[in-house]
C-alpha positions as CSV (number, residue, x, y, z in Angstrom):
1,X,119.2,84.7,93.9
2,X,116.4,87.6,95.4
3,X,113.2,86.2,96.7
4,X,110.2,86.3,94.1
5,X,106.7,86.4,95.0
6,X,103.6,86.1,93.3
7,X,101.5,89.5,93.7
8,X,97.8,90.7,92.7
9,X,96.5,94.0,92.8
10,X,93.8,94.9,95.0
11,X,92.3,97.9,93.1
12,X,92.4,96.0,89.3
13,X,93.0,92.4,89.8
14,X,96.2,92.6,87.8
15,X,98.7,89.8,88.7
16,X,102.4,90.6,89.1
17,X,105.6,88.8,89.9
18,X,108.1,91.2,92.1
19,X,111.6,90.5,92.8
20,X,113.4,91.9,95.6
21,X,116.3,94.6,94.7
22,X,119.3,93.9,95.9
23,X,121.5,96.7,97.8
24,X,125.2,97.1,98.3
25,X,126.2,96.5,102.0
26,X,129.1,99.1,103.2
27,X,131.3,95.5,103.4
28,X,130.5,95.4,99.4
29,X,128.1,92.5,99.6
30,X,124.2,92.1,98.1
31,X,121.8,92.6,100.7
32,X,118.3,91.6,99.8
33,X,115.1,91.9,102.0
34,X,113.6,89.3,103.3
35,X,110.3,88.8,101.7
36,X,107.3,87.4,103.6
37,X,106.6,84.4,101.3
38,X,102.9,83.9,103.0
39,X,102.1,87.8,103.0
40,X,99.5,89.8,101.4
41,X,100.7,93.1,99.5
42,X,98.7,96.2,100.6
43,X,98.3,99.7,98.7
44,X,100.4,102.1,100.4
45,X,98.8,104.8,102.2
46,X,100.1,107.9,103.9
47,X,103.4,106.5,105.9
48,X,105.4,108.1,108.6
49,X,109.4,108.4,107.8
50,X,110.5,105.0,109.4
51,X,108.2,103.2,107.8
52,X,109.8,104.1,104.6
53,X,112.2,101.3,105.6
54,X,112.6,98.0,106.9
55,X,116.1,96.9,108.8
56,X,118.6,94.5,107.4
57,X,120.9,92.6,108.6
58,X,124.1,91.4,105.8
59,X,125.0,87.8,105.5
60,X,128.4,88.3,104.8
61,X,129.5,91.4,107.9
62,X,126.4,90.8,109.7
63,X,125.7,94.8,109.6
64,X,122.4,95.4,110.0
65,X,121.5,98.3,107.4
66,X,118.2,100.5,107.0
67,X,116.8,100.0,103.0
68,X,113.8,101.1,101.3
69,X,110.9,99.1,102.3
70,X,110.1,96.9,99.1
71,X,107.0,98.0,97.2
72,X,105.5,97.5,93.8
73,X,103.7,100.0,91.3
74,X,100.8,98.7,89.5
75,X,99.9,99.9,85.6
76,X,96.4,101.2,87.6
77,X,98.0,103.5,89.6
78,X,98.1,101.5,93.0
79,X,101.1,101.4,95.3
80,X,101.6,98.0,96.5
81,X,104.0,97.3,99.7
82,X,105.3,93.9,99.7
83,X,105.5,92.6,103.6
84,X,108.8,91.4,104.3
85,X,110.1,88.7,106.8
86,X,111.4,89.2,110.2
87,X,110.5,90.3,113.8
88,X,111.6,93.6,113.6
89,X,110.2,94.3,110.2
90,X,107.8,96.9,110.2
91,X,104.0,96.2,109.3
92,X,102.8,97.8,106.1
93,X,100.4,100.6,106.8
94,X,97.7,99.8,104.9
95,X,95.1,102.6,103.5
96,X,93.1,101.1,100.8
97,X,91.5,104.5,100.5
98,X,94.4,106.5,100.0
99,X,95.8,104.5,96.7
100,X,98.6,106.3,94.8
101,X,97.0,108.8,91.7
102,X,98.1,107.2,88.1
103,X,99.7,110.0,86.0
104,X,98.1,111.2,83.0
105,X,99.5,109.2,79.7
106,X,100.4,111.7,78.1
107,X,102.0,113.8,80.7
108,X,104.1,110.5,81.0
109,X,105.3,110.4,77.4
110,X,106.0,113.9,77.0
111,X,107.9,113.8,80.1
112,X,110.1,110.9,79.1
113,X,110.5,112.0,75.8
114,X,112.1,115.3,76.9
115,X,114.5,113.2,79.4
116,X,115.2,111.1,76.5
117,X,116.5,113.8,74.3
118,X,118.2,115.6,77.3
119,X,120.2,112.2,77.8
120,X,121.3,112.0,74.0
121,X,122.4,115.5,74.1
122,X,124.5,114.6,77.3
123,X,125.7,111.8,74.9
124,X,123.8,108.8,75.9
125,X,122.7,107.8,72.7
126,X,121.7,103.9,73.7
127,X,119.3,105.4,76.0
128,X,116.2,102.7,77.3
129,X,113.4,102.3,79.6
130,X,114.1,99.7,81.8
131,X,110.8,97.7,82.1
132,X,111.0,99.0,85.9
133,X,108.2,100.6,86.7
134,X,108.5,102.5,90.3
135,X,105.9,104.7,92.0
136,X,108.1,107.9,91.5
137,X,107.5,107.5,87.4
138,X,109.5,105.6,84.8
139,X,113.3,104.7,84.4
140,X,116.1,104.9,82.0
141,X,119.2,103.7,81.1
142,X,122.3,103.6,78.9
143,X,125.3,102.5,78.8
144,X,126.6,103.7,82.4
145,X,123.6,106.2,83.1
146,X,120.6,105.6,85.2
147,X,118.1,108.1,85.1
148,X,114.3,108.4,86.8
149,X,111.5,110.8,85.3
150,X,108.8,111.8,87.5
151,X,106.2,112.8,85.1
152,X,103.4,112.9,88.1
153,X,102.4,115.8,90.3
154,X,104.0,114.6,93.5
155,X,107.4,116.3,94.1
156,X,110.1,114.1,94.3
157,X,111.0,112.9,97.9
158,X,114.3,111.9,99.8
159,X,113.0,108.4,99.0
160,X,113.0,109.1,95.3
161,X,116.5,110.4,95.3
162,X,117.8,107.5,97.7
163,X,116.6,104.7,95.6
164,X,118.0,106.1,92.4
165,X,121.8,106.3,94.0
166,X,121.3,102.8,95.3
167,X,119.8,101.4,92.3
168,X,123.2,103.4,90.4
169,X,125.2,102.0,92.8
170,X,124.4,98.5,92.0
171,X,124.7,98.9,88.4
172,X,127.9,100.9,88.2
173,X,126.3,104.1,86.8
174,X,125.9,107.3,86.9
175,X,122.4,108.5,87.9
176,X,120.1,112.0,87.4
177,X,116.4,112.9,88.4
178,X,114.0,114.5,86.1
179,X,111.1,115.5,87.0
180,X,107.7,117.7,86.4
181,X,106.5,118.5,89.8
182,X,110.0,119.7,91.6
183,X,111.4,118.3,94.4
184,X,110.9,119.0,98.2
185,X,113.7,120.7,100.0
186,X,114.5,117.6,101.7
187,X,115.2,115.7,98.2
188,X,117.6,118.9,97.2
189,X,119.4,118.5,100.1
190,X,119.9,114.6,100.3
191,X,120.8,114.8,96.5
192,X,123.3,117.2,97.5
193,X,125.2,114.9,99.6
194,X,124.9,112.0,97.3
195,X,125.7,114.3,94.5
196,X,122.5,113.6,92.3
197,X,121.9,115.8,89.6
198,X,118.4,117.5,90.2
199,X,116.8,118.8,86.3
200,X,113.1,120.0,86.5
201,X,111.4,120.1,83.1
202,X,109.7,123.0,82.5
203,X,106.3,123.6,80.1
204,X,108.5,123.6,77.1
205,X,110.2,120.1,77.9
206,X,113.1,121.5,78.6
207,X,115.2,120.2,81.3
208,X,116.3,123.2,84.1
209,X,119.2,122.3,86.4
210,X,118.0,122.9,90.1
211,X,121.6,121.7,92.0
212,X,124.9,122.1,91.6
213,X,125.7,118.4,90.6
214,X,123.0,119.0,87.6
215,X,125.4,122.6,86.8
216,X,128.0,120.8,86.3
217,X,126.6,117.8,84.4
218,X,125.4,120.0,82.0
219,X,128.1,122.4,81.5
220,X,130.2,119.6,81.4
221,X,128.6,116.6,79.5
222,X,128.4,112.7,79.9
């Protein structure tokens, strides 16, 4: 089973229990990172691309793989990073100053209300939040869809699109992005290749397709 460990919030005091995710290895097997079991969660400050990830290795191939460093997102706002095991694990780079902004509520509910509706039009009516909350916003699902809404002000990032199609992967489903704020040109282009549909939801709530994948999904349905 993935590692669980106690966690408590710097910025609010809030107690949490995080479970590492588990990824699929290119030999088909779970991969989980190695938690630190004696570690001390930090907010996340501003990180340099490899230390978006931490290194590895399967149990079943011994490939070593690069996954998305394990981190938490607290109701307050604050972007925990959970240190994992392991030599060649990188250090957290803590910036208690430079804490993650917590989106307006109702920015949130308007935003994941319009996803909502956008999925049951595409004809996922058993649509859900997951109980997951991530630092990019708030997830959904149905029955074989995944879907993350980014109701914040922070355009959505390679990361963002990476851990969706992993977290899809896992769960046999389909996945889409909807967010607010837009995407970088990085994001558009990694979602591209791991043909994400991009939407951006506009001032009226409704969702815009910005990618070909996102064309198609909604010329074509669920």
């Amino acid at each position: 089973m993935p590692e669980s460990v106690p966690v408590r919030c710097p910025a609010c005091r809030r107690s949490h229990r995080y479970t590492a995710p588990s990824y699929p290895c290119a030999c088909g097997a779970p991969v989980t990172p190695p938690l630190d079991l004696d570690g001390v969660a930090g907010p996340a400050g501003h990180r340099s691309w490899d230390e978006e990830w931490v290194a590895v290795r399967c149990g079943r191939c011994g490939r070593r793989g690069e996954w998305p460093r394990p981190e938490l997102g607290c109701p307050c706002g604050t972007v925990l990073l959970i240190p994992v095991a392991g030599p060649r694990a990188p250090a957290p780079a803590v910036r208690p100053e430079a804490s993650a902004a917590r989106p307006a509520r109702d920015a949130d509910r308007d935003a994941v209300t319009a996803a909502v509706l956008h999925l049951r039009r595409l004809g996922h009516e058993d649509v859900r939040r997951t109980g997951r909350r991530s630092p990019s916003g708030v997830e959904l699902a149905g029955r074989g869809v995944l879907a993350q809404v980014g109701p914040s002000a922070r355009p959505a990032t390679p990361r963002d699109v990476e851990c969706l199609w992993l977290t899809a992967m896992t769960e046999s489903a389909v996945c889409l992005y909807l967010t607010v704020a837009g995407y970088t040109e990085e994001a558009r282009a990694r979602a591209d290749t791991l043909d994400v549909p991009l939407f951006l939801l506009g001032p009226t709530g409704t969702p815009r397709p910005v990618n070909g994948p996102a064309e198609a999904l909604d010329t074509d349905g669920s």
